[in-house]
C-alpha positions, 0 to 999 in steps of 0.5 A: 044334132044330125041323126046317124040316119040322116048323115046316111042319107045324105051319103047314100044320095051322094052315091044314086044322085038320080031321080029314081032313086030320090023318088023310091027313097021319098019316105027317107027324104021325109025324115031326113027333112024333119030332122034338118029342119029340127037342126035349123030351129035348134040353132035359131034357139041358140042363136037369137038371144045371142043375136037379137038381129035374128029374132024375125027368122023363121027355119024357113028363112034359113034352110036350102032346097036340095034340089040343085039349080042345074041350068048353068052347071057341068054337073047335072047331079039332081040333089044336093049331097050337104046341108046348110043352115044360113041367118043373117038379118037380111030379108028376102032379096037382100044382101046382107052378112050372115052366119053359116053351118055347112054339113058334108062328109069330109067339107063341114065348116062354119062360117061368116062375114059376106061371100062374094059380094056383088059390085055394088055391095063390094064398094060399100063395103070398100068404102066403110074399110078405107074409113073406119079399117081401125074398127075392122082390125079391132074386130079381127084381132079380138083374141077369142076371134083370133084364136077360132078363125085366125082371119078372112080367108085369103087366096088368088080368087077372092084377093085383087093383085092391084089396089082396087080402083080409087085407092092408094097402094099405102092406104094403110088398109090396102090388103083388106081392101083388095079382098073381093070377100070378106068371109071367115071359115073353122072347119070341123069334123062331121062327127060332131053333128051327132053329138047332143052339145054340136049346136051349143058348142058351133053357136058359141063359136058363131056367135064371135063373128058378130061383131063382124057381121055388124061391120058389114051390114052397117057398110051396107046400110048405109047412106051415101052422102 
């Protein structure tokens, strides 16, 4: 769990997203640290002998910097105003399914699966769905899995019209083949970081999207032939 303070924190930094600001606040920020990281190693403790793919991760592999990266972006804002939390079996620089805890006033959700995957990954992943889409389906029709998070998000952005180039429009799998992302999302309400049972209560959550994760990864480990 969150502390009030911290939750505060983040919301008055949302309000003076400026240097100064940051700056006479640091002794804030220091806190608001220790207790982000104390969620993160929280969640590890839950999770990995849930997940034994987790068992190298440190809180360090799975925290963000809130300083934001500005170079490309119309918004200048300094500092992040939300929290992740982000395990996945990948090392450093390399792309891999995961689980997520997002934490922002009236945007908090958990998730997983693989966001936007990059060109190459997006055709491994095509490739284990066009063979083995029966296992998928098994996956995301699992009751426990139905009920929590329903399916992969769909929408415009992340869906092709068209089948993708190389398959059939009556590929039996042809929707999930036309996702360009292959995430799931439950939203919550931010209320429930404060509770002492939030991370028991996300992890047993999370935990469904295992097999999911399995799924992808093993697309993306594997060998061409």
């Amino acid at each position: 769990m969150l502390s009030k303070d911290s939750l505060q924190f983040l919301e008055d930094l949302k309000a003076n997203n400026n240097r100064d600001w940051f700056l006479d606040n640091k002794k804030r920020y220091e806190i608001f640290k220790k207790d982000y990281h104390q969620l993160v190693a929280d969640f590890l403790d839950a999770m990995k002998p849930l997940d034994a793919s987790l068992e190298m991760l440190e809180v360090k592999n799975c925290t963000f910097r809130i300083n934001r990266d500005i170079r490309f972006s119309k918004d200048k804002s300094p500092y992040k105003s939300h929290i992740g939390v982000w395990m996945s079996s990948g090392s450093k620089g390399m792309n891999r399914s995961g689980y997520y805890v997002h934490i922002e006033k009236g945007a908090s959700f958990i998730a997983g699966g693989f966001y936007a995957p990059e060109a190459n990954d997006l055709k491994k992943v095509r490739k284990e769905i066009a063979f083995f889409y029966e296992d998928l389906e098994e996956i995301l029709n699992e009751k426990n899995f139905k009920k929590e998070f329903g399916d992969f998000d769909r929408n415009e952005k992340n869906s092709l019209k068209n089948p993708p180039r190389g398959y059939e429009k009556d590929h039996p799998a042809i929707e999930l083949l036309k996702l360009k992302s292959f995430e799931t999302t439950q939203k919550f309400d931010i209320s429930e970081i404060t509770k002492k049972d939030f991370v028991s209560k996300m992890s047993k959550k999370l935990i469904l999207l295992k097999p999911l994760n399995e799924f992808i990864n093993r697309a993306l480990t594997a060998e061409d032939v």
